[in-house]
C-alpha positions in Angstrom: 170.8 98.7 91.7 166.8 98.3 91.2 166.0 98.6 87.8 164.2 101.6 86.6 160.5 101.8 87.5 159.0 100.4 83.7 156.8 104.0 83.3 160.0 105.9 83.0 161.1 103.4 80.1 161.1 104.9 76.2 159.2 102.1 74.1 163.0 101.4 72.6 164.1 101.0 76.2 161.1 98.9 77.0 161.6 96.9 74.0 165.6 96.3 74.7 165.1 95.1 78.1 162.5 92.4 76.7 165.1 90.9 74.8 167.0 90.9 77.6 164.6 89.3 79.5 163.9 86.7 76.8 167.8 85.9 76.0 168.0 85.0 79.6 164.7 82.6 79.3 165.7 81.3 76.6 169.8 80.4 78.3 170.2 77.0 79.3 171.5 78.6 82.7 168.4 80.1 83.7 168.6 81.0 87.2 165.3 80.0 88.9 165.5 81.4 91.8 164.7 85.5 89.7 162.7 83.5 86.9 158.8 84.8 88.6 160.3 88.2 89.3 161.9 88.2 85.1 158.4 86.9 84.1 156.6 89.7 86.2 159.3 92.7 84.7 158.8 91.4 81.2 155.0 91.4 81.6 154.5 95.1 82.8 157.0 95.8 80.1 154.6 94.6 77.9 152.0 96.1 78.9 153.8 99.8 78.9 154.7 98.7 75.4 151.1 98.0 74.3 149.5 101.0 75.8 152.3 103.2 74.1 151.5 101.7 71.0 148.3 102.2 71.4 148.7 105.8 72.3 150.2 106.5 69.2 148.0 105.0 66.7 145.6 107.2 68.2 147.5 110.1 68.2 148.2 109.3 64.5 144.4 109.1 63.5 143.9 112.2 65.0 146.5 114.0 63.2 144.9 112.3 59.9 141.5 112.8 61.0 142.5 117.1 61.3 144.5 116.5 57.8 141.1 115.1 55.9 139.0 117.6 58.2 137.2 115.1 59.4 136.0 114.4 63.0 138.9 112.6 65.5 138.2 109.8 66.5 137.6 108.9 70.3 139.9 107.6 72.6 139.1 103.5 73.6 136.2 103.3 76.4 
């Protein structure tokens, strides 16, 4: 079975599935023939990981922005 498309993942999920990934780097039985495809799931996971995280410090200045009744501050160009 495929593994589930990475934009579907919780960060938690996203985040257990790089140590996966990086546990079976790291093995001294590292099967090369799935090491670009590993490489390739562990970057998009990455990614996913760093735009959630993103996503949520903004969403938290925003909530502390409307706390201190200041302006929010605007999403990344």
């Amino acid at each position: 079975m495929p593994p589930p498309e990475v934009g579907s993942l919780s960060y938690a999920r996203a985040v257990e599935e790089l140590e996966a990934i990086l546990a079976t780097l790291e093995d001294d039985k590292l099967d090369v023939d799935h090491l670009a495809q590993r490489v390739a799931r562990a970057a998009a996971l990455v990614r996913l990981c760093r735009e959630r995280i993103a996503g949520t410090r903004l969403e938290v200045e925003r909530i502390v922005a409307d706390l201190d009744g200041g302006p929010a501050p605007e999403p990344p160009a």
